[in-house]
C-alpha positions as CSV (number, residue, x, y, z in Angstrom):
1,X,0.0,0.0,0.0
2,X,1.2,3.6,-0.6
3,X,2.4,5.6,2.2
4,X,-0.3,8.5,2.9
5,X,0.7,11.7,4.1
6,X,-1.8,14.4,4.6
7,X,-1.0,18.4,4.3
8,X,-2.5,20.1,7.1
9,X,-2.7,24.1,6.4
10,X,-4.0,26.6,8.9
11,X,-4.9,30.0,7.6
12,X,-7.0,33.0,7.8
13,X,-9.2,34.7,5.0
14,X,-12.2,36.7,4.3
15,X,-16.0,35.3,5.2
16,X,-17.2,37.3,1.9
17,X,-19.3,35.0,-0.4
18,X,-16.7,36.0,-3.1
19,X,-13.9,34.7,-1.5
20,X,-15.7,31.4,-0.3
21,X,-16.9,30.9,-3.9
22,X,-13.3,31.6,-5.5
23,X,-12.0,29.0,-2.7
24,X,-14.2,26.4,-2.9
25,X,-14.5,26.5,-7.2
26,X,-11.4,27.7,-9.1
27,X,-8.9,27.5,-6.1
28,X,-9.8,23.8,-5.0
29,X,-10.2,22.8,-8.5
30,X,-6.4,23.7,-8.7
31,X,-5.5,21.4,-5.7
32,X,-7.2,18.8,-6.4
33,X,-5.8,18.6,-9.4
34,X,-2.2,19.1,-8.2
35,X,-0.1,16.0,-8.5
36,X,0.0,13.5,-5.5
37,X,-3.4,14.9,-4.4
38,X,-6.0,12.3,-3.7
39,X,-8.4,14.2,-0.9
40,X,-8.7,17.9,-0.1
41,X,-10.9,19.4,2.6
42,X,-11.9,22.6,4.1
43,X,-13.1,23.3,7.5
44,X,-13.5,26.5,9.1
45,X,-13.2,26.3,13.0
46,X,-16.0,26.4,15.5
47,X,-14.1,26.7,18.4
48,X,-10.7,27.3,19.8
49,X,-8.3,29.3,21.6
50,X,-8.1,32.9,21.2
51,X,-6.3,33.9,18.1
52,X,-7.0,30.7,16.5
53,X,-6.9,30.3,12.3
54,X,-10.3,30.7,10.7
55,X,-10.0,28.2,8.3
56,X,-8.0,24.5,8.2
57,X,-7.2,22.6,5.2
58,X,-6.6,19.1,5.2
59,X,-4.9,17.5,1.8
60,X,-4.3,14.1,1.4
61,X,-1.6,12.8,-0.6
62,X,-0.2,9.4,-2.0
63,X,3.0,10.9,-3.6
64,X,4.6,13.8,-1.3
65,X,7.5,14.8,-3.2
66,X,5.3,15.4,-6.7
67,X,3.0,17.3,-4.0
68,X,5.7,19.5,-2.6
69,X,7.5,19.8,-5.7
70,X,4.6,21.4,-7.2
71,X,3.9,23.4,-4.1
72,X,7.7,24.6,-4.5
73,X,7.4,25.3,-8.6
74,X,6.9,28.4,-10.0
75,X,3.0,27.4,-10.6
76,X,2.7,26.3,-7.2
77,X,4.1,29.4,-6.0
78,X,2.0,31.3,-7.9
79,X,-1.2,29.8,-6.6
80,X,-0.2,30.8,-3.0
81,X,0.4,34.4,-4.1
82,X,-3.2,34.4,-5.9
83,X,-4.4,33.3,-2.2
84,X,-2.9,35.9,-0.6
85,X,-4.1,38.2,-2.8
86,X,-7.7,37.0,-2.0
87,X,-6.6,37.9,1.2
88,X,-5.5,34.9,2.9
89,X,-3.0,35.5,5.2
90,X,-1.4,33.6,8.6
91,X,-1.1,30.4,6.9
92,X,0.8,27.4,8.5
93,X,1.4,23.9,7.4
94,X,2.2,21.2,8.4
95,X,3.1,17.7,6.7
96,X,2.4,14.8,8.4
97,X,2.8,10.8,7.9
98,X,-0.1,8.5,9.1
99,X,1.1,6.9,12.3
100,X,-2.3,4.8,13.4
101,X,-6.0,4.7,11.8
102,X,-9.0,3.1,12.6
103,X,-10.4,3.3,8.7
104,X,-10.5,-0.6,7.8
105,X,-8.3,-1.9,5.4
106,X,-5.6,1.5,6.2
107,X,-2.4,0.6,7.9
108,X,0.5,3.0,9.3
């Protein structure tokens, strides 16, 4: 089985409906069709500590180095600027390996 690893990214952005329906159609239409990406979601928080992120990504992906190489590449590079200049700002990622899972039939 391929080794998972999911791309967790914490950031903050606007509530507008313009923003929301630029990030949820032309921006994750780009992710999920960057390579290595098999699984993106987007959550916005409900509750936390004070100064929390307003929004948290998770991406899923079955080959990280295509995933961060695009991230890295001049394309990926310029999708992040497009973000910010949406207005997303204070983002933080974080890549992570699986280490257990309850999801039959997915090992560590």
């Amino acid at each position: 089985m391929t080794q998972r690893h999911m791309i967790l990214v914490m950031y903050d952005g606007p509530t507008s409906a313009e923003f929301i329906e630029w990030m949820n159609g032309p921006h994750y239409d780009e992710v999920k069709a960057t390579p290595g990406i098999v699984a993106a979601r987007r959550f916005e928080v409900a509750d936390g500590p004070a100064g929390h992120r307003r929004y948290v990504a998770i991406l899923e992906t079955d080959d990280l180095e295509k995933t961060l190489a695009w991230r890295n590449s001049p394309e990926g590079q310029r999708s992040q600027k497009e973000a910010n200049d949406w207005g997303v700002t204070n983002r933080y990622s974080l890549v992570c390996k699986l280490a257990h899972s309850t999801v039959p039939g997915e090992t560590a």
